[in-house]
C-alpha positions as CSV (number, residue, x, y, z in Angstrom):
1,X,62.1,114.8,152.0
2,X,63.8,115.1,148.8
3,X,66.7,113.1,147.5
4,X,70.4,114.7,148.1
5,X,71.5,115.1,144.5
6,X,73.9,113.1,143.6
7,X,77.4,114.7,142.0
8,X,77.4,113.9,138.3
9,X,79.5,110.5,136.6
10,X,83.0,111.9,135.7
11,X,84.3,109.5,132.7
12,X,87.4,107.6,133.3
13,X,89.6,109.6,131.0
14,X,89.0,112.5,133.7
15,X,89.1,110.9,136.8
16,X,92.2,108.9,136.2
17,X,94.0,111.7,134.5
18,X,97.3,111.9,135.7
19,X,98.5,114.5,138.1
20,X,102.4,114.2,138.5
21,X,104.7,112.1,136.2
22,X,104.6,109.4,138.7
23,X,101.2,108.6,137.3
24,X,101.7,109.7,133.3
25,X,102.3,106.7,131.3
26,X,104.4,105.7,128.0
27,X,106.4,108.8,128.2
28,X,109.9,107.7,130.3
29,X,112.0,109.4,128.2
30,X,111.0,113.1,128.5
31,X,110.2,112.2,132.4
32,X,114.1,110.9,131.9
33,X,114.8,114.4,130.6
34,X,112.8,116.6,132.8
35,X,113.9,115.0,135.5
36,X,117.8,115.6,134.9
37,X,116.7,118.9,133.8
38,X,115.4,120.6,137.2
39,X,117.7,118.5,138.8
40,X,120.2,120.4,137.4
41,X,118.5,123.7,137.5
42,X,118.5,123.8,134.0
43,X,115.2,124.7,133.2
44,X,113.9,126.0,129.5
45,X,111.8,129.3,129.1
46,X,109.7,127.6,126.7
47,X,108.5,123.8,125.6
48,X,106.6,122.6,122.9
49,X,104.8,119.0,123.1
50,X,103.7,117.3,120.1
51,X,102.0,113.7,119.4
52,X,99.5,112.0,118.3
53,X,95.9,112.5,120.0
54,X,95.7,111.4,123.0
55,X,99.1,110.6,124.5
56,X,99.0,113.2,127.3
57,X,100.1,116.6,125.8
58,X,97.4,118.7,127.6
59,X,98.2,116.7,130.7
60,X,101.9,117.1,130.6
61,X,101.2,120.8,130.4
62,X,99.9,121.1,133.5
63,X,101.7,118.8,135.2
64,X,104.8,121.3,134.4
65,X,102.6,124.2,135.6
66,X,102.7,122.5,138.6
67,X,106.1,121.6,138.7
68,X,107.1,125.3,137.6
69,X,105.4,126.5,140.8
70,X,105.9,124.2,143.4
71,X,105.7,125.6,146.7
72,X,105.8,124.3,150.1
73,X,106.8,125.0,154.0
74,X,110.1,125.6,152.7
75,X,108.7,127.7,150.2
76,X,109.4,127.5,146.0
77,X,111.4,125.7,144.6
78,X,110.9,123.7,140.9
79,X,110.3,120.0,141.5
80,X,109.1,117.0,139.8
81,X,108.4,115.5,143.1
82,X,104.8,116.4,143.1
83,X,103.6,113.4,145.7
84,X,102.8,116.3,148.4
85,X,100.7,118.7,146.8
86,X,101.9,122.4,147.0
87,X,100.5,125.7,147.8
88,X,99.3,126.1,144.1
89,X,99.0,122.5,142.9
90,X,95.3,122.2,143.6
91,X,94.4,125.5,141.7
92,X,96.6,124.4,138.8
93,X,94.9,121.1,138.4
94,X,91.2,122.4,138.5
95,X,92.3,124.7,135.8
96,X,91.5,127.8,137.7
97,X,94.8,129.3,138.7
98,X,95.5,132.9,137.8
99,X,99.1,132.8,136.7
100,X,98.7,129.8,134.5
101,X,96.7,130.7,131.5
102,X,95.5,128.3,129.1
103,X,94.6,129.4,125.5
104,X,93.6,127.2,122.5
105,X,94.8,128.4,119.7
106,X,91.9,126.2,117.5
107,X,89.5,129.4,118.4
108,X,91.9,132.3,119.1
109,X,94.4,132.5,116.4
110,X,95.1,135.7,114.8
111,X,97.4,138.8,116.5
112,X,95.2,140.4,118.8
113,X,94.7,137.1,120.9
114,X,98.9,137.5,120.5
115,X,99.0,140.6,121.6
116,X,97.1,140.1,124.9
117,X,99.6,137.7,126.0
118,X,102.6,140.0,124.7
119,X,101.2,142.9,127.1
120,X,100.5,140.7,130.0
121,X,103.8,139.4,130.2
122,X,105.1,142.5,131.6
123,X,103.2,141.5,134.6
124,X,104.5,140.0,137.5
125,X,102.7,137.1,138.8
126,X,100.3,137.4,141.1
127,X,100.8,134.6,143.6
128,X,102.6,131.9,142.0
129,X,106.3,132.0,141.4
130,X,106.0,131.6,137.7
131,X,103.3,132.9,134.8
132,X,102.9,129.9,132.8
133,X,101.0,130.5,129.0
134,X,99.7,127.0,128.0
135,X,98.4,127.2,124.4
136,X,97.0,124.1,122.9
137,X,96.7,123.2,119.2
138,X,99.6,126.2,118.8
139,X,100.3,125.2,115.0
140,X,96.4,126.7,114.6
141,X,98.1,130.3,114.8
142,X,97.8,132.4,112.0
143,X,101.8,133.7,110.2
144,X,101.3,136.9,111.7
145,X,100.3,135.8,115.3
146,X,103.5,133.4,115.1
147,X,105.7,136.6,114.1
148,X,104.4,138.4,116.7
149,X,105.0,136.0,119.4
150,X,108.7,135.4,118.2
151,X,110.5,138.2,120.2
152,X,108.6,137.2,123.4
153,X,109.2,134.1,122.7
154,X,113.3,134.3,122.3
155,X,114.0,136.6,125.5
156,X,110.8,136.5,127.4
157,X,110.7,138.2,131.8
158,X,112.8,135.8,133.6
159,X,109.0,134.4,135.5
160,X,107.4,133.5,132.6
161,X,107.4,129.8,130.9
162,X,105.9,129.0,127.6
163,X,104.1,125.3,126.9
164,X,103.1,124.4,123.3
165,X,101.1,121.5,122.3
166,X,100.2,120.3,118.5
167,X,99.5,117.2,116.9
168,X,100.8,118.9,113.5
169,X,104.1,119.6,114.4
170,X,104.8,120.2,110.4
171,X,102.7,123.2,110.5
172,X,104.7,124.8,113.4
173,X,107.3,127.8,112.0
174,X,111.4,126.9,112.6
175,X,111.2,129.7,113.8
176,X,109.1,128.9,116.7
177,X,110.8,125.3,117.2
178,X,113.8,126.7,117.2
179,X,113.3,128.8,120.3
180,X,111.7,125.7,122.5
181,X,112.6,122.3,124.0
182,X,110.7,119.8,121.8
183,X,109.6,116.7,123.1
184,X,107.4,114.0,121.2
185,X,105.3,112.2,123.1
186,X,104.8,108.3,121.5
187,X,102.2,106.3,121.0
188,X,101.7,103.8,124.4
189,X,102.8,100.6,123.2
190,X,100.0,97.8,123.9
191,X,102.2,96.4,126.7
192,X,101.7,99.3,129.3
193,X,98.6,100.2,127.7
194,X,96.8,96.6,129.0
195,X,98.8,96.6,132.1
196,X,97.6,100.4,132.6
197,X,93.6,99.6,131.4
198,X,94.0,96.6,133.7
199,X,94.6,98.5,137.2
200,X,91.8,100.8,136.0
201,X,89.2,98.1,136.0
202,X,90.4,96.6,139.2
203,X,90.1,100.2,141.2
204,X,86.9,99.8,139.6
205,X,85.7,96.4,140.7
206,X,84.8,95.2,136.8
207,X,85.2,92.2,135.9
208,X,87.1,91.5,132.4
209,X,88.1,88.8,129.6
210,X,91.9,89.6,128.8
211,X,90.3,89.0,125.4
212,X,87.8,91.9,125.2
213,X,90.8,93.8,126.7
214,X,93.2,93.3,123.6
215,X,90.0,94.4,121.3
216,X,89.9,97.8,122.8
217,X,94.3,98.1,123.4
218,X,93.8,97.5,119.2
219,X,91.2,99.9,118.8
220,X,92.6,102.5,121.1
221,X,95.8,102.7,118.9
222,X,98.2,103.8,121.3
223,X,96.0,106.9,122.6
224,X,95.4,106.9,126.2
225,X,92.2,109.2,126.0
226,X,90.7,106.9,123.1
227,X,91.3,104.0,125.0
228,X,89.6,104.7,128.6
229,X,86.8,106.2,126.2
230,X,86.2,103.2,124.6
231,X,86.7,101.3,128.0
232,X,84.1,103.3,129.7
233,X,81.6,102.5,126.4
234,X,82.7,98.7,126.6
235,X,81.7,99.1,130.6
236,X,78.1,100.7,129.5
237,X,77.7,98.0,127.0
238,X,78.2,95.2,129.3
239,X,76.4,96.2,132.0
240,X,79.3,96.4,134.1
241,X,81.3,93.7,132.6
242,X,83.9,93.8,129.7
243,X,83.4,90.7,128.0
244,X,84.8,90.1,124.6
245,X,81.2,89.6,122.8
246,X,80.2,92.9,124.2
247,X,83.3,94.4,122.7
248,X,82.9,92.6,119.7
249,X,79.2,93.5,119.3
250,X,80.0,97.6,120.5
251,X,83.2,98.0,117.9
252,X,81.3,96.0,115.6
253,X,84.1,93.5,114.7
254,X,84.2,90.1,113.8
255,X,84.7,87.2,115.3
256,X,88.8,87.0,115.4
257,X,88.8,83.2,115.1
258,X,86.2,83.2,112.3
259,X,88.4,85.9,110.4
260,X,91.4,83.6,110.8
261,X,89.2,80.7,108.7
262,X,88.2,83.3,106.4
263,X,91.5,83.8,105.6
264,X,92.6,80.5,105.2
265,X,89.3,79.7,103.1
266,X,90.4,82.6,100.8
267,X,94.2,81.6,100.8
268,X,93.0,77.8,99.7
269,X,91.1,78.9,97.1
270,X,87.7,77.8,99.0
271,X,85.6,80.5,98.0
272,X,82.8,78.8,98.5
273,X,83.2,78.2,102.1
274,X,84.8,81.9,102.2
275,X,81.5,83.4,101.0
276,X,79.4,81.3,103.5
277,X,81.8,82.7,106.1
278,X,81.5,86.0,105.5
279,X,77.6,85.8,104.8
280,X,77.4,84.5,108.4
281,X,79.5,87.0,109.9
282,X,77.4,90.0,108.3
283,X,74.5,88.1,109.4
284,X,75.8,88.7,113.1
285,X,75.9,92.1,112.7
286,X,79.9,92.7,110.9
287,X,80.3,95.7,108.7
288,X,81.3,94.5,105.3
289,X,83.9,97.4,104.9
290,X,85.5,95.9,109.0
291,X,85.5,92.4,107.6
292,X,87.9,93.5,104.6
293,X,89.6,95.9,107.0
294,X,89.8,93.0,109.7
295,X,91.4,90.5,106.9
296,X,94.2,93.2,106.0
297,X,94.8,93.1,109.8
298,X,95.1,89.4,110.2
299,X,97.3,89.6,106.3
300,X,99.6,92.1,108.3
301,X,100.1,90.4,110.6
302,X,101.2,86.8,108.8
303,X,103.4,89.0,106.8
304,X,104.6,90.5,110.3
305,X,105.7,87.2,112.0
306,X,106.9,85.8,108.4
307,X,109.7,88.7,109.0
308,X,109.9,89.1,112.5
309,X,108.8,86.1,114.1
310,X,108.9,87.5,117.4
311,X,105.6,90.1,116.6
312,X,103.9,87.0,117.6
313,X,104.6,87.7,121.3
314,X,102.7,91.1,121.0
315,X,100.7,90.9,124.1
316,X,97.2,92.8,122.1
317,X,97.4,90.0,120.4
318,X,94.2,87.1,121.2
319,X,95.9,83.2,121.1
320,X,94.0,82.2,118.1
321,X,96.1,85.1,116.4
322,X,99.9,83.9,118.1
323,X,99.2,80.5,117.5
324,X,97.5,80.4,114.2
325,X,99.2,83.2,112.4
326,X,102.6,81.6,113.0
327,X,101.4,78.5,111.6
328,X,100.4,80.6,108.0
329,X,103.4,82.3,108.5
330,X,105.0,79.4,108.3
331,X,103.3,78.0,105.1
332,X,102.6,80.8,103.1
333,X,105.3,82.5,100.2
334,X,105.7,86.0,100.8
335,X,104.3,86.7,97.0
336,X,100.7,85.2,97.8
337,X,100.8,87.5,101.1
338,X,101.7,90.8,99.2
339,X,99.3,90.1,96.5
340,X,96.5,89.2,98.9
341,X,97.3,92.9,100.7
342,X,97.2,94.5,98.1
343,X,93.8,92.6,96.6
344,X,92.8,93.6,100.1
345,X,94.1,97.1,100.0
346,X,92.0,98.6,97.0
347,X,89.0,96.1,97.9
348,X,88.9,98.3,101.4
349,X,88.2,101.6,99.1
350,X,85.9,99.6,96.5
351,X,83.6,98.5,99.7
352,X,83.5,102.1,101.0
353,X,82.5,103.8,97.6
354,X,79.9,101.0,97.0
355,X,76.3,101.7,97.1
356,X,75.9,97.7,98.4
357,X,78.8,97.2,100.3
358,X,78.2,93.3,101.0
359,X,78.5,92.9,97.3
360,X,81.7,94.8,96.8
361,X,83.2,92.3,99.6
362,X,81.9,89.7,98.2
363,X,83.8,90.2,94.8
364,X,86.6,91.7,96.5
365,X,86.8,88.3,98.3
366,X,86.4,86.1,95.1
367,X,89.3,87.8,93.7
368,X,91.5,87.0,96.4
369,X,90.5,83.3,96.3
370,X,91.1,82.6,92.9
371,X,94.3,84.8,92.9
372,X,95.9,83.2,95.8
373,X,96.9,80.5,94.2
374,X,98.7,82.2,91.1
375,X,101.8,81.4,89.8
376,X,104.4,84.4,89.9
377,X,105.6,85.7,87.0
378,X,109.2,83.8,87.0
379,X,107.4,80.9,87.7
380,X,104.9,81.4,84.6
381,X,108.0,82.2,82.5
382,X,109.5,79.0,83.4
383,X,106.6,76.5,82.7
384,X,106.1,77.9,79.6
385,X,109.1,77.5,78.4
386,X,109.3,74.0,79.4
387,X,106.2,72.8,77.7
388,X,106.1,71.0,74.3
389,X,105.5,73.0,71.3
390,X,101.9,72.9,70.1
391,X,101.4,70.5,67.0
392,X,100.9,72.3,63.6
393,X,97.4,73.7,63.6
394,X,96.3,73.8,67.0
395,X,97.5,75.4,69.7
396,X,97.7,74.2,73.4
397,X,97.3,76.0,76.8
398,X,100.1,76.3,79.0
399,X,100.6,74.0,82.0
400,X,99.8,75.6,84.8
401,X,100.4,73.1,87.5
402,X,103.3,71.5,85.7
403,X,106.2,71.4,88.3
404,X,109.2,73.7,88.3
405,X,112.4,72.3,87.6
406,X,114.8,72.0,89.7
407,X,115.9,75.2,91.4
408,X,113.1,77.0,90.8
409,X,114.4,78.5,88.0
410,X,114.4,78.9,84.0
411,X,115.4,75.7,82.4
412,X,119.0,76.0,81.3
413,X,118.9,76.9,77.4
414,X,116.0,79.7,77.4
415,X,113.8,81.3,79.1
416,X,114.7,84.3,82.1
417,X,117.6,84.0,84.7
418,X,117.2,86.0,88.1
419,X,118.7,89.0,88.1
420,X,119.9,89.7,85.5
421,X,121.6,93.5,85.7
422,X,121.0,93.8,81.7
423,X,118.1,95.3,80.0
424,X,115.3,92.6,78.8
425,X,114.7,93.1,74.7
426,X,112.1,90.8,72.9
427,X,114.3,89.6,69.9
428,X,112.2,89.0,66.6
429,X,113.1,87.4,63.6
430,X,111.2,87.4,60.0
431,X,109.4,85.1,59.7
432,X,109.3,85.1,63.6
433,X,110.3,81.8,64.4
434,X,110.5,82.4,68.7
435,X,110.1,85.1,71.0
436,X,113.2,84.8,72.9
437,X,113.8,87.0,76.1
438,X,117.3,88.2,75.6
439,X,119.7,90.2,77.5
440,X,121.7,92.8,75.7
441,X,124.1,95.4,78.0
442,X,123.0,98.5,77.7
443,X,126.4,100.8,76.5
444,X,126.5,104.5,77.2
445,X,126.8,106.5,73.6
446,X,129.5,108.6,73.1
447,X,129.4,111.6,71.1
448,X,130.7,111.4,67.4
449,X,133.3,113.7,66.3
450,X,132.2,112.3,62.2
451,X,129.4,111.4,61.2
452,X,129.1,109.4,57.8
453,X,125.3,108.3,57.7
454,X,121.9,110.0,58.6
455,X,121.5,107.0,61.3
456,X,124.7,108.3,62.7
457,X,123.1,111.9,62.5
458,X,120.4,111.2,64.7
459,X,122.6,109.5,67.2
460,X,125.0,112.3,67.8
461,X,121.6,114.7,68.2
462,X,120.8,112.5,70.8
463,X,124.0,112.0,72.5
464,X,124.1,115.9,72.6
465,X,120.4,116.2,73.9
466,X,119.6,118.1,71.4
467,X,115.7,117.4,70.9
468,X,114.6,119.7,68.8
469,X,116.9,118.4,65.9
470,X,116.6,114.8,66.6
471,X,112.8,115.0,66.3
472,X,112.8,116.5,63.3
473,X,115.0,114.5,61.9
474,X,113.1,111.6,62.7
475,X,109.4,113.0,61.8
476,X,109.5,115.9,59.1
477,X,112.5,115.1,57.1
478,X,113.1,111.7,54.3
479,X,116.6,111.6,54.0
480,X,117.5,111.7,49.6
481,X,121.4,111.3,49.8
482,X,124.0,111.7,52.5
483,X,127.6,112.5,51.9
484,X,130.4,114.4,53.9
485,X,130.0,118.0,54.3
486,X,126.5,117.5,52.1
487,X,123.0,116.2,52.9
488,X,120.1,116.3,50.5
489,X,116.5,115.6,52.8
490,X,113.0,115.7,51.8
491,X,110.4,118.0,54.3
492,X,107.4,115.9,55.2
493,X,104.3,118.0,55.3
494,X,103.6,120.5,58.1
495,X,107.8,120.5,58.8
496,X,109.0,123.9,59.7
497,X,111.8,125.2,57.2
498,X,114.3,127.1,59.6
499,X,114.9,123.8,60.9
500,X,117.4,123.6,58.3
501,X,119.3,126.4,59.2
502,X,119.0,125.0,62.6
503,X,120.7,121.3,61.4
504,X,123.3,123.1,59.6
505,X,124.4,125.6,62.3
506,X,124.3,122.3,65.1
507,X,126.1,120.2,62.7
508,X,129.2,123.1,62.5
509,X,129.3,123.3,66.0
510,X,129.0,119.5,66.9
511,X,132.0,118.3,63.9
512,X,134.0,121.1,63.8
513,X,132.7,121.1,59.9
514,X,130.7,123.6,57.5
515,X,127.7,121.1,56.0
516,X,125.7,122.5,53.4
517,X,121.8,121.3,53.6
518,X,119.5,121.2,50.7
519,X,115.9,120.9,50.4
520,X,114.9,118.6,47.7
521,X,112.9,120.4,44.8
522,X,110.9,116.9,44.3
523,X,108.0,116.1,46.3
524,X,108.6,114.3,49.2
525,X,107.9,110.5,48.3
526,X,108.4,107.5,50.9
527,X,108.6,107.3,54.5
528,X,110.4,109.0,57.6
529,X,112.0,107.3,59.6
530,X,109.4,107.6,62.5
531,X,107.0,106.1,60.0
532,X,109.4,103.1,59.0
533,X,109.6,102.6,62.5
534,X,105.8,102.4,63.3
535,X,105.5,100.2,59.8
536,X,108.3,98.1,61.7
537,X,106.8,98.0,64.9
538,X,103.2,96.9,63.7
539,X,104.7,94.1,61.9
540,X,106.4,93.2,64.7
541,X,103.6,93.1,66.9
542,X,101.6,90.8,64.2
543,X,104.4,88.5,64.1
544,X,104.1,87.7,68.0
545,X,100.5,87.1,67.7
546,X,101.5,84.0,65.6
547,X,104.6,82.9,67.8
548,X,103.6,79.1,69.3
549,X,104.2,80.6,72.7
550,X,102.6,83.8,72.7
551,X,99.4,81.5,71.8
552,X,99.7,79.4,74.4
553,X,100.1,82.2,77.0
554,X,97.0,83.7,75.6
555,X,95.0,80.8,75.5
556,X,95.9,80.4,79.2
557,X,95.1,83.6,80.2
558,X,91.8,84.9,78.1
559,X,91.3,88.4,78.2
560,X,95.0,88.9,77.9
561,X,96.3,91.0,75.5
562,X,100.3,91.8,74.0
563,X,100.7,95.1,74.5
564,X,104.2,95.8,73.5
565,X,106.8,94.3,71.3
566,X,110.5,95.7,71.5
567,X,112.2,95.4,68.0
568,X,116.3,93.9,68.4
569,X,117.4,97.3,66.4
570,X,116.5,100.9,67.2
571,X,114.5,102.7,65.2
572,X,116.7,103.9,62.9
573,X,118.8,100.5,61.8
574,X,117.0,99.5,58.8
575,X,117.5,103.2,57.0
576,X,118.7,102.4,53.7
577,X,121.8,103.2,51.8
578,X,121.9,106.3,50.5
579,X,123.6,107.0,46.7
580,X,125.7,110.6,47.3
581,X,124.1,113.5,45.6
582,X,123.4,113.6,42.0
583,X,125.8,115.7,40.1
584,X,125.6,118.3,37.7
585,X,126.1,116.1,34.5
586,X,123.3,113.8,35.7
587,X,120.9,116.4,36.1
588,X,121.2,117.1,32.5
């Protein structure tokens, strides 16, 4: 006699979905809403549903279906008390009822699919009190299916209701939204996700480490569906039992407690020991690219309970994590946390476009360690300005460990105060006898109604935004002489000549005064005063290199470079005294 066959395994996401908002969890407050809503027979024509994957927008769908078209003895009437099921709850819930069509929009998106729907509304229902149009993925439509839809959608037959779900609300048209009753359905915090994953497993009969159970709550991130899927894998991989090995083995994730003394290997500088860590963990069976990702986690995390110390209470948490990352919290500076992020951050992409990925952790690891224990940049400041100066002919590294005095700050005298609402100039001096960080206000610059000096010139065009002018004054003219009313200016090569009619017309207009421009008939001999300022700025720069202190940084830091060196004056301050214009007596 042949074996009965037996029904086929129907996966926990299925056979625990929820069938009335009783059962649908993470979601009070639209149950909150609904609820007030029929209770006051105020009802919507049309809902849309939006969230991330997952949460229950398909499911909260039907549920309303059913809810729409509740019917008992006492025949319909719109309920969320769904406890008894009605006359068409069973049919709704199989997916097979005739007035409650669902459509996903994924794979029927352009206006013909639309228009079906716009001529079966003028149908009646067939059995059920309500037609009910379910489409899923709705922000799939193409423009000219939503514009069809709109009119139907604003005053559809008093027995129809419209449900909309998307998880790219975005991408929906106002003009849609603004015809439903939005709800967005959150993420299920890792509270009622564990409490909800532990009745699952006891209707079950599997046996579980609470452990293994905050691995998959992580991993799950908030989705309902990803987390019974990854349940029912961790089930299958443990032969019936959840363990946290089997999870750990099946997500392939570290060991939590091992990434905790990676992490404090790399924030001690230990590299060493970090590197034997890690090769022991990859040995196990850890990806490379999880490891880094795992070690962001755990950096989060610190940073998390540095803030809000009570994120140690979070319940997916494992007790190595509460216990130990409050303890790093509590030692670690919030700049060696941010920097190890971010070290972590860009290590995560460097791993994934690496052709060797262990090596690309590797390094990205070594740079941590030895960057952990970095000075910040105030810090830096402030010990080198309070070391000796070097002796004449030699010149000595700064002292990195050399304590901070007191206050943490600059040493009174020199170096950088905190906070200072000023702009920071370098101030040099020929010969360059310091590099001194200085704070100078920075003054608004008013416009001129005179001006007596080419220097003065190029202000005004800049205090009237005037670029044109005050670029070529700066780079294609040489100034000769400068008087009231008259300027005499030399055109560099490649200068355009109607930008003297331009100066003359802007200077009318900006002084209230006719000024007459020449060209000089000489060649043009000298600099302009973008060149002096480029001559300026290069001997600037080679008079740092020299500075005492800007060695000893250097010599601290090899590979370092100056990049920049901000003169005290702008770049016009050193122009030169012009005579007034020759006469006509001289020029004989």
């Amino acid at each position: 006699m042949a074996d009965a066959p037996t029904s086929p395994y129907l996966v926990l996401a299925r056979k625990y979905r929820p069938r009335d908002f009783t059962t649908l969890v993470g979601q009070d407050a639209m149950v909150q809403t609904l609820g007030n809503a029929f209770a006051q027979n105020r009802i919507h024509h049309a809902f849309i549903l939006t969230g991330v994957r997952g949460v229950g927008k398909t499911t909260t769908a039907r549920i309303l279906a059913r809810a729409f078209n509740y019917e008992d003895a006492s025949g319909p009437h719109p309920t969320l008390d769904l406890a008894v099921e009605g006359e068409h709850c069973r049919a709704i819930i199989e997916g097979r009822h005739v007035d409650v069509i669902e459509m996903d929009a994924a794979s029927n998106t352009g206006i013909n699919d639309i228009r079906e729907i716009i001529d079966s509304v003028k149908y009646a229902p067939s059995s059920a009190p309500y037609k009910v149009y379910v489409i899923d993925e709705v922000h799939m439509l193409s423009t000219a299916a939503f514009n069809g839809l709109l009119k139907t959608l604003e005053e559809p037959p008093p027995y129809v209701k419209f449900i909309f779900a998307t998880t790219e609300i975005r991408k929906v048209p106002v003009t849609i939204l603004s015809r439903c009753m939005r709800f967005d359905l959150r993420r299920i915090t890792p509270e009622i996700m564990t409490a909800y994953l532990q009745s699952i497993l006891d209707q079950e009969g599997v046996r579980f480490e609470p452990e293994a159970l905050a691995m998959i709550v992580r991993a799950g991130e908030g989705s309902a569906r990803d987390n019974l899927s990854l349940l029912d894998q961790a089930i299958a991989h443990g032969n019936g039992t959840v363990t946290s090995a089997t999870v750990k083995a099946m997500l392939g994730l570290g060991d939590r407690a091992r990434i905790i003394d990676l992490f404090e290997q790399l924030m001690g500088g230990r590299v060493g020991d970090a590197i034997e860590t890690m090769r022991a963990l990859y040995d196990m069976g850890a990806d490379p690219q999880t490891l880094v990702a795992d070690l962001a986690d755990f950096t989060h995390l610190v940073t998390r309970i540095k803030v809000v110390p009570s994120a140690a209470d979070d319940v997916s948490l494992t007790p190595d994590e509460r216990r130990r990352g409050a303890e790093l919290a509590g030692k670690l500076p919030m700049r060696a946390l941010t920097r190890a992020w971010q070290i972590l951050f860009k290590g995560y992409d460097e791993v994934a476009r690496a052709r060797n990925g262990l090596q690309a952790a590797e390094m990205a690891l070594i740079r941590l360690a030895y960057a952990a224990d970095l000075p910040s940049p105030d810090d830096l400041i402030a010990r080198l300005a309070n070391m000796p100066a070097p002796s004449q002919g030699s010149v000595q590294s700064a002292p990195i460990n050399r304590p901070l005095p007191s206050g943490g700050g600059a040493p009174s005298g020199g170096g950088v105060g905190r906070g200072m609402p000023s702009a920071l100039r370098l101030e040099t001096a020929q010969p360059m006898d310091a590099v001194a960080v200085r704070a100078d206000p920075v003054q608004p610059q008013a416009a001129l109604a005179t001006v007596a000096t080419y220097k003065e010139l190029i202000a005004l065009a800049g205090a009237k935004r005037d670029v044109l002018v005050k670029l070529a004054l700066e780079g294609q003219m040489r100034p000769i002489s400068f008087e009231q009313g008259r300027i005499e200016v030399a055109l560099a090569d490649g200068a355009d000549p109607g930008i003297i009619a331009t100066l003359s017309a802007r200077l009318q207009l900006w002084t209230g005064q006719r000024w007459l421009v020449n060209v000089s008939s000489k060649p043009p001999e000298g600099l302009t005063v973008r060149q002096e300022a480029a001559q300026r700025q290069q001997a600037a720069q080679a008079a740092a290199h020299d500075d005492p202190l800007v060695k000893a940084i250097l010599d601290t830091f090899p590979g370092a470079k100056v990049v920049n060196v901000t003169v005290r004056d702008d770049a016009t301050a050193a122009l030169p005294d012009l005579p007034p214009p020759p006469s006509e007596e001289d020029d004989e």
